[in-house]
C-alpha positions in Angstrom: 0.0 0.0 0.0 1.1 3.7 -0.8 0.3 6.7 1.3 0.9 10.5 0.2 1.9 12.8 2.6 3.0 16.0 3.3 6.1 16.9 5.9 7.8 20.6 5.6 6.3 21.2 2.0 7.8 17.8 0.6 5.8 14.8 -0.2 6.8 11.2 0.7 5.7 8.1 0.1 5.2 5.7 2.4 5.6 1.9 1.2 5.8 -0.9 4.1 9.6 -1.9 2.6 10.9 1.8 2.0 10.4 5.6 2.4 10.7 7.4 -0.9 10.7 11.0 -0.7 9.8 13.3 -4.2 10.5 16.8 -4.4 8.4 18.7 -6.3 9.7 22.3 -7.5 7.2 24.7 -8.3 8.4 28.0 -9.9 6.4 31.1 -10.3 7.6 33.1 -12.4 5.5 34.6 -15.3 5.5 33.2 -18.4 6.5 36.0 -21.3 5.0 35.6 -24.2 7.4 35.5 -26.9 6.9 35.7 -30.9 9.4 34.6 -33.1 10.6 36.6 -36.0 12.4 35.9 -39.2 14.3 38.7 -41.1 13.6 39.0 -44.6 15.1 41.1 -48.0 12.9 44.0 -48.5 14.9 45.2 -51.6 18.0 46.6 -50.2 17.2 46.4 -46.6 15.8 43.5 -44.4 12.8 43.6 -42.6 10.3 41.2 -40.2 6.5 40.3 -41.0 4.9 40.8 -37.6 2.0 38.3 -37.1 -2.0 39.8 -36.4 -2.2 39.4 -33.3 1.2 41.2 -32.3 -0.2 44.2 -34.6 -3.3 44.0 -32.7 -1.4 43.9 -28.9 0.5 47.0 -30.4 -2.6 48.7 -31.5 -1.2 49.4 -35.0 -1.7 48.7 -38.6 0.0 48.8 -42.2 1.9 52.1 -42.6 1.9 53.0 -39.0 5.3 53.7 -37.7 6.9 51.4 -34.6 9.9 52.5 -33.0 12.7 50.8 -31.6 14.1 51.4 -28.5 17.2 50.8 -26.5 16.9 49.8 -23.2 18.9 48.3 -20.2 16.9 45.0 -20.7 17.5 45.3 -24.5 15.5 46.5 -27.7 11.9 47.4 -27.4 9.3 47.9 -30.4 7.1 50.2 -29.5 4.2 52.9 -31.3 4.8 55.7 -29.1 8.0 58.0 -29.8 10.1 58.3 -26.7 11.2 62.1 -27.9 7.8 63.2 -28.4 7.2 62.6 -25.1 10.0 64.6 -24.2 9.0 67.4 -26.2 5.7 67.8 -24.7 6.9 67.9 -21.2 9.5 70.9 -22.5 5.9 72.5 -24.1 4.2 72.0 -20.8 7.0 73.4 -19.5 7.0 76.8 -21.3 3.3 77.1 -20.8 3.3 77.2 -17.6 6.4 79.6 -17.3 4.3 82.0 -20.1 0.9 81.6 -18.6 0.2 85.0 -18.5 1.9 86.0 -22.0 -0.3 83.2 -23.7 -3.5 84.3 -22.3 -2.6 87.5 -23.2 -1.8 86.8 -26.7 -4.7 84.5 -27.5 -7.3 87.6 -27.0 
């Protein structure tokens, strides 16, 4: 006869002749989803076919731009221009040092 039990998050079997003990390792890290790409000629260049549902995740469609990023993890493809960003914060920036200029002006 075989019994399962638990002792200090291991189990063990228990058999009359011998005590067997299994270890089981569970891990949880996340799984990353991850889509392989091939590079292919595109006339001079090379280029990758990104499948539907990558497109769709990215929220983008033929003729859209995608940028690539460097980061301390790596590359990143992503729709939204990092510089853009930073030139909105200068805007906001200005317009709030002008307040008063720009109210003034747009009368």
């Amino acid at each position: 006869m075989v019994r399962l039990k638990t002792e200090n998050g291991q189990f063990v079997v228990d058999r009359s002749e011998q005590n067997i003990i299994i270890c089981i390792i569970i891990s949880f890290r996340p799984v990353i989803p991850v889509v392989k790409l091939k590079i292919r000629a595109v006339g001079t260049s090379a280029g990758v076919i990104l499948p539907k549902e990558a497109l769709a995740h990215l929220g983008v469609r033929e003729g859209d731009e995608l940028f690539l990023v460097e980061g301390p993890d790596g590359y990143k493809v992503t729709p939204y221009d990092p510089n853009f960003e930073k030139q909105i914060e200068s805007a906001r920036k200005g317009m709030d040092t002008y307040r008063n200029t720009l109210r003034e002006l747009a009368k």
